[in-house]
C-alpha positions as CSV (number, residue, x, y, z in Angstrom):
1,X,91.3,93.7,81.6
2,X,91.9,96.6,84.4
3,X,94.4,95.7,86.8
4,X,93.9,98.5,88.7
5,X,93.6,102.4,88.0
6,X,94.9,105.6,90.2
7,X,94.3,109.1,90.6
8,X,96.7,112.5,91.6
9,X,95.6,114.1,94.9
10,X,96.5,117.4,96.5
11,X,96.7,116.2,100.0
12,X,97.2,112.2,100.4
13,X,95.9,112.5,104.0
14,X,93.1,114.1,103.9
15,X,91.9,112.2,100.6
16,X,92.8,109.2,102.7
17,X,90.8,109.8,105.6
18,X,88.1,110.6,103.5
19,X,88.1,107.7,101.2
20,X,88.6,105.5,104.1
21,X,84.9,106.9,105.3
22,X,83.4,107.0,101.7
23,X,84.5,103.4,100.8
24,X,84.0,101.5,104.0
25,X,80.3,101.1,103.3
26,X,81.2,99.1,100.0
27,X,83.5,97.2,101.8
28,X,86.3,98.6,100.4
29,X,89.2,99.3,102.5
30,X,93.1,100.5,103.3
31,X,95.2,97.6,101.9
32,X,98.4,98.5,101.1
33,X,100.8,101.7,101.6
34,X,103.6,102.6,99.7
35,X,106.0,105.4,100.4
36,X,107.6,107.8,98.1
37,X,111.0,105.8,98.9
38,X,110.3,103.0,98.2
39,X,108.4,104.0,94.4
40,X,110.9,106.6,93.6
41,X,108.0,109.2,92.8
42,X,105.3,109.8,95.5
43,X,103.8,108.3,98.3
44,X,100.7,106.5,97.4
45,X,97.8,104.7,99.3
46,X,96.1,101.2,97.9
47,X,92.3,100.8,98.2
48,X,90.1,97.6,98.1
49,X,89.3,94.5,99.0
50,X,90.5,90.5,99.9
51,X,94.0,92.2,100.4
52,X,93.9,93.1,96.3
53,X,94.2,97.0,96.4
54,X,92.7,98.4,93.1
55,X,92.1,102.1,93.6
56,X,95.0,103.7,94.1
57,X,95.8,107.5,95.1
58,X,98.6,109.2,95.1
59,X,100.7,112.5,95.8
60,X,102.1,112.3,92.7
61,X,105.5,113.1,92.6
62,X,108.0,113.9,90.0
63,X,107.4,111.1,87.8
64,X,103.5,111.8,87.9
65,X,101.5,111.6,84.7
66,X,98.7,114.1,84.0
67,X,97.3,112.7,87.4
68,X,95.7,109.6,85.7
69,X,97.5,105.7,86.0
70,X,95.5,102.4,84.3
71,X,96.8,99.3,84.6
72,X,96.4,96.4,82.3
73,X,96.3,93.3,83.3
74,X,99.4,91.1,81.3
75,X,99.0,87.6,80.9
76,X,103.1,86.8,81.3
77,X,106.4,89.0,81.7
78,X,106.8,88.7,78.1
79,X,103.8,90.7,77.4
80,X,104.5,93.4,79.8
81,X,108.3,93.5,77.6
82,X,106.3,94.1,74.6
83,X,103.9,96.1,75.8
84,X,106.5,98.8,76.8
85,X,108.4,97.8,73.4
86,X,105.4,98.3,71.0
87,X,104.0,101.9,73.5
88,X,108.0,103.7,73.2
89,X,107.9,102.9,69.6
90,X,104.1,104.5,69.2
91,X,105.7,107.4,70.7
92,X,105.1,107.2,74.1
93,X,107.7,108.8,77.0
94,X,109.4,105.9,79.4
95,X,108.0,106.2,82.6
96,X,109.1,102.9,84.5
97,X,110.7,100.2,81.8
98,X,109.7,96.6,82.6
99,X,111.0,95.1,86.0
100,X,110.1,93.8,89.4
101,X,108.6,96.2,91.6
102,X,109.4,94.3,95.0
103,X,107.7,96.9,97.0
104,X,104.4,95.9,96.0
105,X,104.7,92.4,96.0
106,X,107.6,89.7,95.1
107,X,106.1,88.7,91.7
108,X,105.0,92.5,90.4
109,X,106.4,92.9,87.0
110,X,105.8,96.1,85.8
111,X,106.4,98.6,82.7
112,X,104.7,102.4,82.7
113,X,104.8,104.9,79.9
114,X,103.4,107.8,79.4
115,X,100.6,108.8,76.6
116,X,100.9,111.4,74.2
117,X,98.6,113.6,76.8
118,X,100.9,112.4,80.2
119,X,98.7,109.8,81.2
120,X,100.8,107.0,83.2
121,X,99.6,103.6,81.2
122,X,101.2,100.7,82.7
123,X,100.7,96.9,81.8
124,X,101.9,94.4,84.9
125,X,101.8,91.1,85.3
126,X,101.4,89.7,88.8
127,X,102.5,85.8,88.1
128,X,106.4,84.3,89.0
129,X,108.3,83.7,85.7
């Protein structure tokens, strides 16, 4: 299952303002903020609903993919583990290896790699463990 999925934009503030406008009549709305400190990469902006952001844009920043992120949906921290494990050994390029990512929330568990094309694939798991 999705998680939740992101795109690349040239200029986070004007794509924020405008998918403030162009989401609010499907009740879909500003949830969550993250800053380019706190991720490490770019500043991003968290899109959706019940405080659950699941469209995601982003300035991209150095550790950008090809300016496409999915997220799976793990079922435990061990899956995220192998997840990253089984993607590295297909070939993929370490883009984030498996860890808490506190600045989301206190239980994101995380791993991102990227595709043979630069895509940033991630699997996360949201539970305590």
């Amino acid at each position: 299952m999705l998680d939740h999925i992101g795109i690349s934009v040239s200029d986070l503030e004007r794509s924020r303002r405008f998918f403030e406008a162009a989401l609010h009549p499907l009740e879909i709305g500003l949830v969550m903020e993250v800053t380019a400190e706190q991720t490490g990469a770019g500043g991003h902006v968290g899109f959706g609903s019940q405080q659950r952001p699941y469209f995601w844009i982003g300035d991209g920043g150095a550790a950008a993919g090809a300016g496409v992120h999915v997220a799976f949906a793990a079922a435990s921290r061990a899956v995220v583990d192998a997840y990253y494990a089984a993607a590295i050994g297909a070939g993929g390029r370490d883009n984030g290896a498996p860890g808490l990512r506190p600045h989301y929330h206190p239980n994101y568990y995380g791993a991102f790699v990227l595709d043979p094309d630069g895509h940033n694939i991630e699997a996360v798991c949201h539970r305590p463990e």
